[in-house]
N, C-alpha and C positions, 0 to 999 in steps of 0.2 A: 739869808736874813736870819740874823741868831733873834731866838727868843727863848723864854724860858719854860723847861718842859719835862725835867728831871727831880723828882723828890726824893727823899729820904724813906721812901716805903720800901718794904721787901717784895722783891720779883718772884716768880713762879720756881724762882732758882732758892731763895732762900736772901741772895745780896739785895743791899741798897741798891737803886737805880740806878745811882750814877755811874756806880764801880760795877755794874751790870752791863751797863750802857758803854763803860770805857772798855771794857774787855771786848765788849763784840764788836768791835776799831778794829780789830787785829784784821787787817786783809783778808776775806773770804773764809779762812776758817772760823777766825773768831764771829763772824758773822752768820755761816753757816750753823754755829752749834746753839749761840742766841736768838735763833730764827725757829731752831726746831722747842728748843726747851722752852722758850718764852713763850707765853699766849695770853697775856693781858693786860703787860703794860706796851703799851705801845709807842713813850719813848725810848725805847729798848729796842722794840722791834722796827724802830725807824734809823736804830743806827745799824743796826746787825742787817736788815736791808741795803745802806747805804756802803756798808763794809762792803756785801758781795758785789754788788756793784761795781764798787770800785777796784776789787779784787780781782774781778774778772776781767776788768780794764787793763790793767796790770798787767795780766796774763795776756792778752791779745794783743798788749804793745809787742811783748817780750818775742814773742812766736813772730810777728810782721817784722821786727826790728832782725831777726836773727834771720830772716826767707833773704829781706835785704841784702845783708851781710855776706851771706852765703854766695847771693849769685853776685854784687854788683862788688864786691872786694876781690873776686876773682878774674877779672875785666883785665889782661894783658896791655901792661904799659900803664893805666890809670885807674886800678884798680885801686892803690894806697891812697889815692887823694875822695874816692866814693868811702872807702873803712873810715879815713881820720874825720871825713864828715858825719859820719854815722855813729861813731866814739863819742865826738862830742854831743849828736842829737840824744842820743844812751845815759851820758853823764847828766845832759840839765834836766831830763824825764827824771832820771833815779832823784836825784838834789829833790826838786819839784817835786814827787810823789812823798816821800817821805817828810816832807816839811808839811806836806796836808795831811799825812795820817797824823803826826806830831798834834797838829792846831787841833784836828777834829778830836784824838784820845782827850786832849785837855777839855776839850770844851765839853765834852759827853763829862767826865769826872767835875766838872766844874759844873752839873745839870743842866747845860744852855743847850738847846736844839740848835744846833746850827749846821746847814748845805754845803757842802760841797759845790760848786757851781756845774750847772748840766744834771748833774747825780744827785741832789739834794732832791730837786722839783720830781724825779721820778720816785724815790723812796717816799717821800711824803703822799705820791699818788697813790702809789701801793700800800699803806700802812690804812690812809684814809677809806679805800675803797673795799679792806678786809674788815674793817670795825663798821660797815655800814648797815 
């Protein structure tokens, strides 16, 4: 649910929020270093939450997709037909992820708070229950 949640203030960084906010998009690191450095705005720290999140998501696909790969592309006789299904599950994840980091950098640079679905409602929990 995008709403608006980004100003033109300076963060703990010294940036505007949004280009604050759009930076710590960057997959897990960028979210990592906007999580440690920031401590008071908290559209900032709901996207750099949101990043590791999804960063780490990312990662756990990557590791499960490659365990797959490993044992079930090796399967004598029907082994190529378990890989070219697994190629293509690899290819519309990769498309898919990066078309949401895409939306989300926009939207963080654009100042709109907007979720991610699954991972939005849990960074919003965590940001909500640090500022309480």
């Amino acid at each position: 649910m995008p709403t608006s949640g980004g100003s033109a203030s300076s963060t703990s960084t010294g940036l505007p929020s949004n280009v604050a906010a759009a930076l710590a998009c960057i997959p897990l690191v960028g979210g990592i270093i906007f999580y440690i450095l920031e401590k008071r705005d908290s559209f900032v720290r709901f996207y750099a939450i949101q990043s590791i999140i999804f960063g780490c998501g990312w990662i756990l696909f990557s590791i499960i997709w490659n365990i797959l790969y490993f044992v079930l592309a090796h399967i004598p006789a029907i082994g190529w037909v378990f890989a070219s299904l697994l190629w293509l599950v690899w290819t519309v994840w990769s498309i898919g992820a990066v078309v949401i980091w895409i939306i989300v950098t926009i939207k963080a640079f654009m100042g709109v708070r907007w979720d991610i679905p699954y991972i939005g409602s849990m960074a919003r929990s965590q940001v909500q229950g640090a500022s309480v």
